[in-house]
C-alpha positions as CSV (number, residue, x, y, z in Angstrom):
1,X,38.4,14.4,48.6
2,X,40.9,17.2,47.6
3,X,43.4,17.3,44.8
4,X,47.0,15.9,47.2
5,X,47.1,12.5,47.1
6,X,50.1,10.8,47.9
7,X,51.9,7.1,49.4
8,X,54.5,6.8,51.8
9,X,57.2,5.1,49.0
10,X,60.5,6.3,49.6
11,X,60.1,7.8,52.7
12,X,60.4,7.2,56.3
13,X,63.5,6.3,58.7
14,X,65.5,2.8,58.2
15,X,65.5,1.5,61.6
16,X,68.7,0.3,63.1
17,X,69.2,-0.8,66.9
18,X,71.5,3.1,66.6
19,X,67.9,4.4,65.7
20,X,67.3,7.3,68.2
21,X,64.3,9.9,68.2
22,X,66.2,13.3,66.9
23,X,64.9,16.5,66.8
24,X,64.1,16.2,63.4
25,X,62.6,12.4,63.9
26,X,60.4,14.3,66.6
27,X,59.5,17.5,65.2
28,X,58.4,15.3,62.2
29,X,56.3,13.4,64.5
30,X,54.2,16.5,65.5
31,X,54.2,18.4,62.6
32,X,52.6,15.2,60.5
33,X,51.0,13.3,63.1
34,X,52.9,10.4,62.6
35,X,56.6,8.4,61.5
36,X,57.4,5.7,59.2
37,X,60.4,3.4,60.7
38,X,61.2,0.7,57.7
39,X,62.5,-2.7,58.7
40,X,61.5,-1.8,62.2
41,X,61.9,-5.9,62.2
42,X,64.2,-7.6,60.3
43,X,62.9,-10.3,58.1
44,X,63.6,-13.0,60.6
45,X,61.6,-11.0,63.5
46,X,58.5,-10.6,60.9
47,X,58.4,-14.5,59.9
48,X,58.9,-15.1,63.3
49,X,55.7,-13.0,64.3
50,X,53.8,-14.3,61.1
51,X,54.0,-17.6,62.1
52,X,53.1,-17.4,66.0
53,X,50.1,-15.1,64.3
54,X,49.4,-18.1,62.1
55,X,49.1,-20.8,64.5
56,X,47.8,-19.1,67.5
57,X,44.5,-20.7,67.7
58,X,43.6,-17.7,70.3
59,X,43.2,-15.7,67.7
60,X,40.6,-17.6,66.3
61,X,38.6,-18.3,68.9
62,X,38.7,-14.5,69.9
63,X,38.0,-12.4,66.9
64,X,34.6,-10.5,66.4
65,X,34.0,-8.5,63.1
66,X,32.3,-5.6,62.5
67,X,30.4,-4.9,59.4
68,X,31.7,-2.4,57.1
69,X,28.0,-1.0,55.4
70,X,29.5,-2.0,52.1
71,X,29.2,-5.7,52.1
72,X,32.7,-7.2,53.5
73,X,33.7,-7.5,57.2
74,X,36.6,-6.1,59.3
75,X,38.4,-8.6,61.3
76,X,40.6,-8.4,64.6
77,X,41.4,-9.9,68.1
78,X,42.4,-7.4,71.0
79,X,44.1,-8.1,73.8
80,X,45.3,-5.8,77.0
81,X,48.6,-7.0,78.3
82,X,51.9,-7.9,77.2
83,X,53.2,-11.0,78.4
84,X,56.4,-12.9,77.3
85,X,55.5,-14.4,73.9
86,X,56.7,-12.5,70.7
87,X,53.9,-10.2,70.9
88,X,54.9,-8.9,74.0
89,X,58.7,-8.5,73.6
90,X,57.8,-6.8,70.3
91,X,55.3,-4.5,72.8
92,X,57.7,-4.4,75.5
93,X,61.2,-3.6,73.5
94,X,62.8,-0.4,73.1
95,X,62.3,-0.2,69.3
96,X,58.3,0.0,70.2
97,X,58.0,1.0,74.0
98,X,61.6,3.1,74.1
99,X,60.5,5.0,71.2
100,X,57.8,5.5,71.8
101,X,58.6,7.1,75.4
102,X,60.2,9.8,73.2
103,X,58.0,10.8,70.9
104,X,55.1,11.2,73.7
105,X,57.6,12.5,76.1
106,X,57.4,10.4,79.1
107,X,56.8,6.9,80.5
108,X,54.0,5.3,78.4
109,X,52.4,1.4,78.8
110,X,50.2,-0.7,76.9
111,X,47.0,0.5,76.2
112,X,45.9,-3.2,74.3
113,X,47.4,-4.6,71.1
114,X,45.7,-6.2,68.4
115,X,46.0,-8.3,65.0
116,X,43.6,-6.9,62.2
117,X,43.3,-9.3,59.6
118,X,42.2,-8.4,56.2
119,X,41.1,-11.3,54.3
120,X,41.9,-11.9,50.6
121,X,38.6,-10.3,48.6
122,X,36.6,-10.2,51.9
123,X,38.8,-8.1,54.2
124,X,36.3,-4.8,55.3
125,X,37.3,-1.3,55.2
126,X,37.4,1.3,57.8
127,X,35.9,4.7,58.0
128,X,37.5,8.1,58.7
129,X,37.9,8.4,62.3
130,X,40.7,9.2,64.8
131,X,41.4,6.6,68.1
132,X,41.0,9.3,70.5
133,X,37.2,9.8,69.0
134,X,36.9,6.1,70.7
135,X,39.6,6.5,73.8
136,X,38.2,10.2,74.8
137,X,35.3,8.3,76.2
138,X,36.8,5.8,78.3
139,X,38.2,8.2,81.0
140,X,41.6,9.5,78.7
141,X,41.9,13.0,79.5
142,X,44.5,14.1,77.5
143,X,45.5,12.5,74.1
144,X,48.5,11.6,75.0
145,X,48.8,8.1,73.1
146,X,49.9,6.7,69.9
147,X,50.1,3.1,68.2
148,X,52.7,1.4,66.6
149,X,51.1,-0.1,63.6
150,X,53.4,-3.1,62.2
151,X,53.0,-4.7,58.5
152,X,53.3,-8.5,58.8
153,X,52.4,-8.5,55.1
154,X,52.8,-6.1,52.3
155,X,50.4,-3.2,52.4
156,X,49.6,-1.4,49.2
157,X,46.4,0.1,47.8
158,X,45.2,-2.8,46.5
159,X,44.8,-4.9,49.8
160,X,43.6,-2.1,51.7
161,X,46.2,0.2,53.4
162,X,46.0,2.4,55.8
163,X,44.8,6.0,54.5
164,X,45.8,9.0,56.4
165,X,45.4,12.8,56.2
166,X,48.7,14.5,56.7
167,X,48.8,16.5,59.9
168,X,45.1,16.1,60.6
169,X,45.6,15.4,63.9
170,X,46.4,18.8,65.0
171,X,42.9,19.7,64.3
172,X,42.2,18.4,67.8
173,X,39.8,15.4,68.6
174,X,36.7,15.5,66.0
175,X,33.2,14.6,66.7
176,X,32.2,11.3,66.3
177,X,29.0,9.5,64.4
178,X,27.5,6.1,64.3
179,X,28.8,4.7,60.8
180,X,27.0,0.9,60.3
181,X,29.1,-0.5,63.4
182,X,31.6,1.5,63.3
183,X,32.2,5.0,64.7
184,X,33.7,7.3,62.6
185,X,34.8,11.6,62.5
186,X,32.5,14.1,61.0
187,X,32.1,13.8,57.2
188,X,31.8,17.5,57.0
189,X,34.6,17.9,59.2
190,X,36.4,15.4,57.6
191,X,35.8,16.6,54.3
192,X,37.0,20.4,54.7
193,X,40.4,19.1,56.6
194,X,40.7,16.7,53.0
195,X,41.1,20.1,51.3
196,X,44.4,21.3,53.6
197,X,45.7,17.7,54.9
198,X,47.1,15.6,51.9
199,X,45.2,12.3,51.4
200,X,48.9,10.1,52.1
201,X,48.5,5.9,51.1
202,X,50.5,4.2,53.9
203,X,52.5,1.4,51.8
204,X,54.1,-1.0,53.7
205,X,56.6,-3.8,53.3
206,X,56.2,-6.5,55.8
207,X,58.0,-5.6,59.4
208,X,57.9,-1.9,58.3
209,X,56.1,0.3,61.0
210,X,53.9,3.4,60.9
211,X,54.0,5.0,64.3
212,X,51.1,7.6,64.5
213,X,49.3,9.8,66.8
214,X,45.5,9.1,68.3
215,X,44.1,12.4,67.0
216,X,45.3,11.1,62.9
217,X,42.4,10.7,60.9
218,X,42.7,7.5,59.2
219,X,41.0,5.0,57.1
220,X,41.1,2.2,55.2
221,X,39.3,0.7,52.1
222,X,38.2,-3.1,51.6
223,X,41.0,-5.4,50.2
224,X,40.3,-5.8,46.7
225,X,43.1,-8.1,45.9
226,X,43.9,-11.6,46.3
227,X,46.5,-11.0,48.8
228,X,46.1,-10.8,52.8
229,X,46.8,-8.0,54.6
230,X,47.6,-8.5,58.6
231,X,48.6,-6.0,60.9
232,X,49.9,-6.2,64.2
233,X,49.1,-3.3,66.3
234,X,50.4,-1.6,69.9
235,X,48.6,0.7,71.3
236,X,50.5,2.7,74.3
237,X,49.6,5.6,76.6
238,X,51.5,7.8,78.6
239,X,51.4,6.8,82.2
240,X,50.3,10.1,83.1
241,X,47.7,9.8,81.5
242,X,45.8,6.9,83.4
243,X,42.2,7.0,83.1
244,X,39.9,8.5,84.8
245,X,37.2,5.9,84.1
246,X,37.1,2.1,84.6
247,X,37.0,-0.1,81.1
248,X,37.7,-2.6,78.9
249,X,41.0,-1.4,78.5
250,X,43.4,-1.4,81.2
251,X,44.2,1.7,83.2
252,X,48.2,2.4,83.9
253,X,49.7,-1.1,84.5
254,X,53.7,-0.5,84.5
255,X,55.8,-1.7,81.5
256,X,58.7,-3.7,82.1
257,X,60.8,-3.0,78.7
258,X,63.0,-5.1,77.0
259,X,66.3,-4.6,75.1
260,X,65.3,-5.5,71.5
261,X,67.7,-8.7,71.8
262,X,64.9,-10.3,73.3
263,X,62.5,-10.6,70.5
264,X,64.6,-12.9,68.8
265,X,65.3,-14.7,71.6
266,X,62.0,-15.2,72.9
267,X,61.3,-19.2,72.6
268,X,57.6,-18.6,73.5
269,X,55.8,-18.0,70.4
270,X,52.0,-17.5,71.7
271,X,50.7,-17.4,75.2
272,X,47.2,-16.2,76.8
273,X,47.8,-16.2,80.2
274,X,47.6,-12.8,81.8
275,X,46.6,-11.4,77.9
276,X,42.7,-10.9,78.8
277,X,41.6,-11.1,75.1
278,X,38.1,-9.8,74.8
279,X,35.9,-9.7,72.1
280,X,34.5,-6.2,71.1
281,X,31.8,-4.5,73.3
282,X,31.7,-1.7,70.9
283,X,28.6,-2.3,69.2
284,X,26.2,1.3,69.7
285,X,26.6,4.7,70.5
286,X,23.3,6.4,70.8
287,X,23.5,9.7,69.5
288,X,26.4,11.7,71.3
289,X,25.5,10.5,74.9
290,X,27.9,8.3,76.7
291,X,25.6,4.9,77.5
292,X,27.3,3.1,80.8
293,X,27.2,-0.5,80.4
294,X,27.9,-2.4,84.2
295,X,29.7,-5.8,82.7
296,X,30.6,-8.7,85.4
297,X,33.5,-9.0,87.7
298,X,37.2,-9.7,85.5
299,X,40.0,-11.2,86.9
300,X,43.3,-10.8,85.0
301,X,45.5,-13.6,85.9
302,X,49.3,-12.5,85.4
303,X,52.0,-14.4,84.8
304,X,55.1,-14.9,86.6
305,X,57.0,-11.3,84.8
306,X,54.2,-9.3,84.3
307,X,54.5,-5.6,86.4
308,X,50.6,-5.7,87.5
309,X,49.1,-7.8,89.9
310,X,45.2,-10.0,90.0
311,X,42.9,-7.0,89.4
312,X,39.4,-7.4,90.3
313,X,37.0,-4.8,90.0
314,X,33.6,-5.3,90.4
315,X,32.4,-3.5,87.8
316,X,33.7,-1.6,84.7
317,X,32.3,1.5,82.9
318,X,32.4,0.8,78.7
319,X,31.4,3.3,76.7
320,X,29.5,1.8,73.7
321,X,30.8,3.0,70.2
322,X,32.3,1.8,67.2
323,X,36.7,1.3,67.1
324,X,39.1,0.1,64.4
């Protein structure tokens, strides 16, 4: 797919707690779609999150996996709110919610989070897509949102890292196919912005963080290798942008933030209350229609320091189609 292809060594921002988004840091942001912060947590705070990652049994009981079409299976656990274990100081801290603030230019919250785990020789790969292709049909108007994507282990083209092209996303949202079970952009669409967007390899050391834009069309392959590849993932809106439509996903639930002091300090390792984990609903998309799927009443029970309070809806609106 075109003649540019690239990886990410050598570039990016180090990431100090003096780290601030510049002109430059932001003009970057929008002209390529996304930023590279390295050691956007120190090697204590990535050990620390590896090893609440590792023995959180939640995460076990509340993956789903969706088949890639090549043979190998995609693995991840998605949760909505932050709460205060070290996922959610890492979620709530300035380095991930501050920053973010600035590069979408307002007050943003928590859209979900999520670990994808890529197994040694099993882990699946990805097609092209973008996240607004998903988050367009749950009721987001505008594509104002972004993820923080976070290596807790290394990421390199042999284990299956993250693919981008370079400054795809200002080719606006793309439409979206059926792909196996997974949705993905428009090959031919895909394949004509391949000729004018480099093909960039996202290679990351562990803590290092890839902050990118929902309209980025990105993909992964399967990992080859005998080494894991695990991601932690926070995915944030801007508040302005609540949406319009009741889902799986939460609509604007204020963020408190945290200095980043607090991820070290954070003695709670793994928690589920308030989190709502769900497994994936995503499993069709017929054609292009929307298809409105009435699931049971949810209850989100919050702890103590969380901003929102006991939702209950009666119903919720979920647009079937594939996500990463």
């Amino acid at each position: 797919m075109g003649e540019s292809v690239r990886t990410t060594d050598g570039t990016g921002y180090q990431y100090t707690d003096n780290f601030d988004v510049t002109d430059e840091v932001k003009e970057q942001f929008d002209r390529d779609g996304f930023i590279i912060l390295r050691n956007f947590l120190d090697t204590e705070e990535v050990a620390t999150l590896r090893t609440a990652l590792e023995q959180d049994k939640t995460l076990e009981d509340n993956y789903y996996t969706r088949d890639d079409g090549e043979g190998n299976q995609a693995k991840m656990a998605n949760w909505n709110h932050p709460v205060d274990d070290i996922t959610g100081m890492i979620g709530r801290s300035d380095k991930a919610a501050g920053t973010m603030e600035k590069l979408l230019g307002g007050e943003v919250y928590q859209y979900h989070a999520k670990v994808v785990m890529k197994e040694p020789f099993t882990g699946g790969a990805f097609v092209w897509h973008q996240d607004y292709g998903d988050w367009y049909h749950y009721g987001n108007l505008f594509p104002n949102m972004a993820t923080v994507w976070i290596a807790v282990d290394r990421a390199d083209r042999t284990n299956g890292c993250l693919q981008i092209l370079l400054g795809s996303h200002q080719a606006g949202r793309l439409e979206h196919v059926k792909v196996g079970e997974q949705a993905g952009a428009d090959p031919e669409r895909v394949e004509l912005l391949a000729k004018t967007c480099p093909l960039t390899y996202v290679q990351l050391d562990p803590g290092d963080a890839l902050i990118f834009h929902c309209n980025l069309v990105h993909r992964s392959d399967q990992n080859h290798s005998q080494n894991r590849r695990w991601a932690y993932l926070v995915c944030y809106n801007r508040a302005s942008n609540d949406p319009v439509y009741k889902h799986h996903y939460p609509n604007y639930t204020p963020l408190i933030k945290v200095p980043n002091s607090r991820i070290k300090e954070c003695d709670t390792k793994t928690s589920t209350e308030g989190k709502f984990f769900f497994k994936d609903p995503l499993t069709s998309r017929p054609s292009k229609i929307r298809c409105k799927t009435i699931v049971p009443t949810i209850k989100l029970f919050c702890s103590r320091q969380q901003a929102h309070p006991v939702v209950r809806e009666k119903h919720a609106i979920i647009y079937t189609m594939g996500s990463e």
